[in-house]
Structures are given as C-alpha cells and as structure tokens.
N, C-alpha and C positions, 0 to 999 in steps of 0.2 A: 504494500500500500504506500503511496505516494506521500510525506507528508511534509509537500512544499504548498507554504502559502498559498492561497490565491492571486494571482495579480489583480491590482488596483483599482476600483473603477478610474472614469473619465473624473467624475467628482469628486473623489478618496485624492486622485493626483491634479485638481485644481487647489484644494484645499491645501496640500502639503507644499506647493510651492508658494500659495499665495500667504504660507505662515514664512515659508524660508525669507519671502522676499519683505513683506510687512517686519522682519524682523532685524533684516539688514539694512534696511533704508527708511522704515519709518513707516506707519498709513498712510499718511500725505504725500510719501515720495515714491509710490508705486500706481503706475495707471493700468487698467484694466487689459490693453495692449500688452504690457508686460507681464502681467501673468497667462495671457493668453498665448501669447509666444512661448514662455517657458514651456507649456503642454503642447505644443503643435495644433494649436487651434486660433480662427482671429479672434480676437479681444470682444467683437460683439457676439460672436457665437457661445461667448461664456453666459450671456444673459437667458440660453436656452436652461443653464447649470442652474444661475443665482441671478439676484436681482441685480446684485451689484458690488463692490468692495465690503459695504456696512453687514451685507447678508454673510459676505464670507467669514467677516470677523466676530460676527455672532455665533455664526455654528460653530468655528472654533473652538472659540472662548467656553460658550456652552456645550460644545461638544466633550471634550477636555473634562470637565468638573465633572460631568456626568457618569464620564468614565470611569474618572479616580472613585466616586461612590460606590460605582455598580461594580469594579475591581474591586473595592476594598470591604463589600461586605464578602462579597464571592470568597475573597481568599481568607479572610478572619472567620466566619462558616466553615469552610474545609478545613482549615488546620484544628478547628475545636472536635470538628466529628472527626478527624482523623487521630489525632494527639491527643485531645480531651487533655488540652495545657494552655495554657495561658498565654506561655513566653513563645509559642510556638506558629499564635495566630500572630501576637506582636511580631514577631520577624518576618512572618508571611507578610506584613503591611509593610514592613520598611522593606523589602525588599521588592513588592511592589512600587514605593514611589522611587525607590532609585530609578529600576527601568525606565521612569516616566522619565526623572530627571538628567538622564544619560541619552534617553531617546529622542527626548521633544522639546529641545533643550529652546528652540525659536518660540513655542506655545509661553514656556513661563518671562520671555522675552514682552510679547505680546502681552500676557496678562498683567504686568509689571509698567510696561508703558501704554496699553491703548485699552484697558478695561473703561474708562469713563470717556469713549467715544462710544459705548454700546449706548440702547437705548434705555430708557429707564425699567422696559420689562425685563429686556434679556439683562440687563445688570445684575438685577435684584434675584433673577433666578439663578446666578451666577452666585451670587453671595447665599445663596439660600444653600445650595446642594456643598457648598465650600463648610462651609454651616456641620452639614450633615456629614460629611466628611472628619471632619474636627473631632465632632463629637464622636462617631465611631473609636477613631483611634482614643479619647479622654477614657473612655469604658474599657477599652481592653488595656491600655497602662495601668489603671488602677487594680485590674486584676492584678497583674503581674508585679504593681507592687504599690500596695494596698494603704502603705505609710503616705502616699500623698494625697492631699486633699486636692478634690475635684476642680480647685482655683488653680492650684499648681500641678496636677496633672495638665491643663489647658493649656497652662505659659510654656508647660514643656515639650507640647507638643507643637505649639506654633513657633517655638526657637527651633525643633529638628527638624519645622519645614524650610528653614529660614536656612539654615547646615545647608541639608539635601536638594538645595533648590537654588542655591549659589552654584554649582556646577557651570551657567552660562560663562560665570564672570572669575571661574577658579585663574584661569594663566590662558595666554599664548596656545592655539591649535599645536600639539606634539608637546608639548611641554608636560602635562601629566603624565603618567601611566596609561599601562594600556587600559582600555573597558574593565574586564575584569579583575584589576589589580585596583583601579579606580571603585568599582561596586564594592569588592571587600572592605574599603578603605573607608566608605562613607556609611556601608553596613556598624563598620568597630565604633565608629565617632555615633554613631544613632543610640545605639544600644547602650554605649555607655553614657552618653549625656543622662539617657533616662535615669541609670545605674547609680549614676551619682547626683540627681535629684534628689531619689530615694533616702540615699546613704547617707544624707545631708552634709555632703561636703565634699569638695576634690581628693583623690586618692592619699596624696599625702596631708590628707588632715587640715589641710589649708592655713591661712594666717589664724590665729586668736584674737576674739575680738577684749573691748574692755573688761571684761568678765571673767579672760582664758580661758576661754570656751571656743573653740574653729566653728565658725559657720561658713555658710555656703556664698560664693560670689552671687549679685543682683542678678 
C-alpha cells in the first residue's frame, strides 16, 4: 500500500504560496498577479478559488487555529486511551505544535503581523478556537503537575507558545540544526519550562530572595 501523501489541490497550493508570499513581503506588498503566477495560473483566474487576498488570509489565519484545536484534542485523546498518562498526552501536544512551528513557520509570520486586517468575524473566531486551544493544553499541564494553579498553568502555557513559536525568528536559514535535532531541542526546552514551573524554581535552586528562600524568575 502506497503511503504517499496526496498531492495538493489547486486551493491547498494557492493558499501555501499566498502565506509564503504574505509572509515575505507583507499583505500590502503582494498582488493577486503574484500569487497567481507562483501556481501557474492568471491572477484573475484565482477569483474562481477566493474572493480575493482578505479571503485568502482568513482561511489561513482561521484555517490554522482550527487545526491546532482539532490536532490537539485528536492527539491529547489518543495518548490518554492509549497511555492512560498524563505526561504522555502532554508531549503528544508539544510535539504537535512543534511540527506546526517547524512547518508553517510563514502562518505564525502572518498571524503575528496581519491578524487585525481580518474582519471583525473571522478575528474573533480566530481568538475564540486560540481560546480553546489554551485551555486544552491549561487541563492537561495541571494533570501532569497538579502543584500549579490554573493562573499559572495559563502563563505557562502561553510562555511555551511564545518558546515554540519563535522558530521564524530563531537565526539565519542553515544556521540551526537540522529539523530533527531542532524538534528534540525545543521538545527538552517545552517540557522543562513546564518542569520547573512546577518545581518552583530553576534547577539550580535559583537566587534567594529577602527571606532565603529561591523563588522562581517572573
């Protein structure tokens, strides 16, 4: 059995170049012409696809979040019926958003610079499923370690998106490691940011505040 991908639609490959290109030059600095030349197609024949550039960066945008949801329950699901562990769905999630953040490295380009060119619906559903997102990962941390409260489960989980989602802006194309030296890398840095939330304090016990007591950096 064959188990090579499908190829792309005509839509699947206006989309991916209209994020590469929105993401190298800006929404305002690509015109519909050129993403229709990146696909071999003319520029007005996209309007058969989308309405227009705002169409394409909505589905995007909303496309994107939707996934990361409907990814992240799929995979916090299967590792609980498979594992019946905690720590096991949590790594199934971080190890989904790397993929995302090693793959689609243009999308958090775009949602970082052209989220508030959507319109005020698709925004809001953008922030809503982001929302929902969040929370999934706040529930399964606090499984896994149960010492933090549900304020600081949150913060910790919007600092390892902030980690895992810097990947656009880590260095220089070839400067890093390879993919998978880079996945494992940002895998160790996920799981222990969480580790040492927990543990209320960096490994080596941190500075001592007034009291001589080490607490945890802000």
């Amino acid at each position: 059995m064959s188990t090579q991908a499908p190829a792309p639609t005509r839509r699947e490959q206006i989309l991916r170049e209209a994020a590469r290109l929105f993401a190298e030059r800006g929404f305002h600095g690509v015109g519909v012409d050129e993403i229709g030349a990146a696909v071999g197609i003319s520029g007005p024949g996209l309007y058969r696809h989308f309405q227009g550039k705002e169409a394409m960066l909505a589905e995007l945008l909303v496309g994107i979040s939707g996934r990361l949801l409907a990814g992240g329950k799929q995979r916090a699901a299967e590792a609980s019926a498979h594992e019946r562990d905690p720590a096991a769905a949590l790594d199934s999630l971080v190890r989904g958003h790397i993929d995302f953040a090693l793959d689609d490295r243009p999308l958090i380009i775009l949602h970082d610079r052209e989220l508030d060119r959507l319109r005020d619906t698709d925004r809001k559903l953008v922030r809503s499923l982001q929302r929902q997102y969040v929370e999934l990962w706040v529930q399964v941390v606090r499984e896994v370690h149960p010492r933090l409260t549900e304020t600081e489960a949150r913060a910790c989980v919007h600092a390892v998106f902030g980690l895992l989602n810097s990947t656009p802006h880590l260095s220089r194309p070839g400067a890093l490691p390879g993919r998978a030296a880079t996945a494992e890398l940002l895998h160790r840095l996920a799981l222990g940011a969480f580790r040492a939330a927990a543990d209320g304090g960096p490994p080596d016990g941190g500075a001592p505040d007034a009291g001589g007591e080490a607490r945890p950096e802000a």
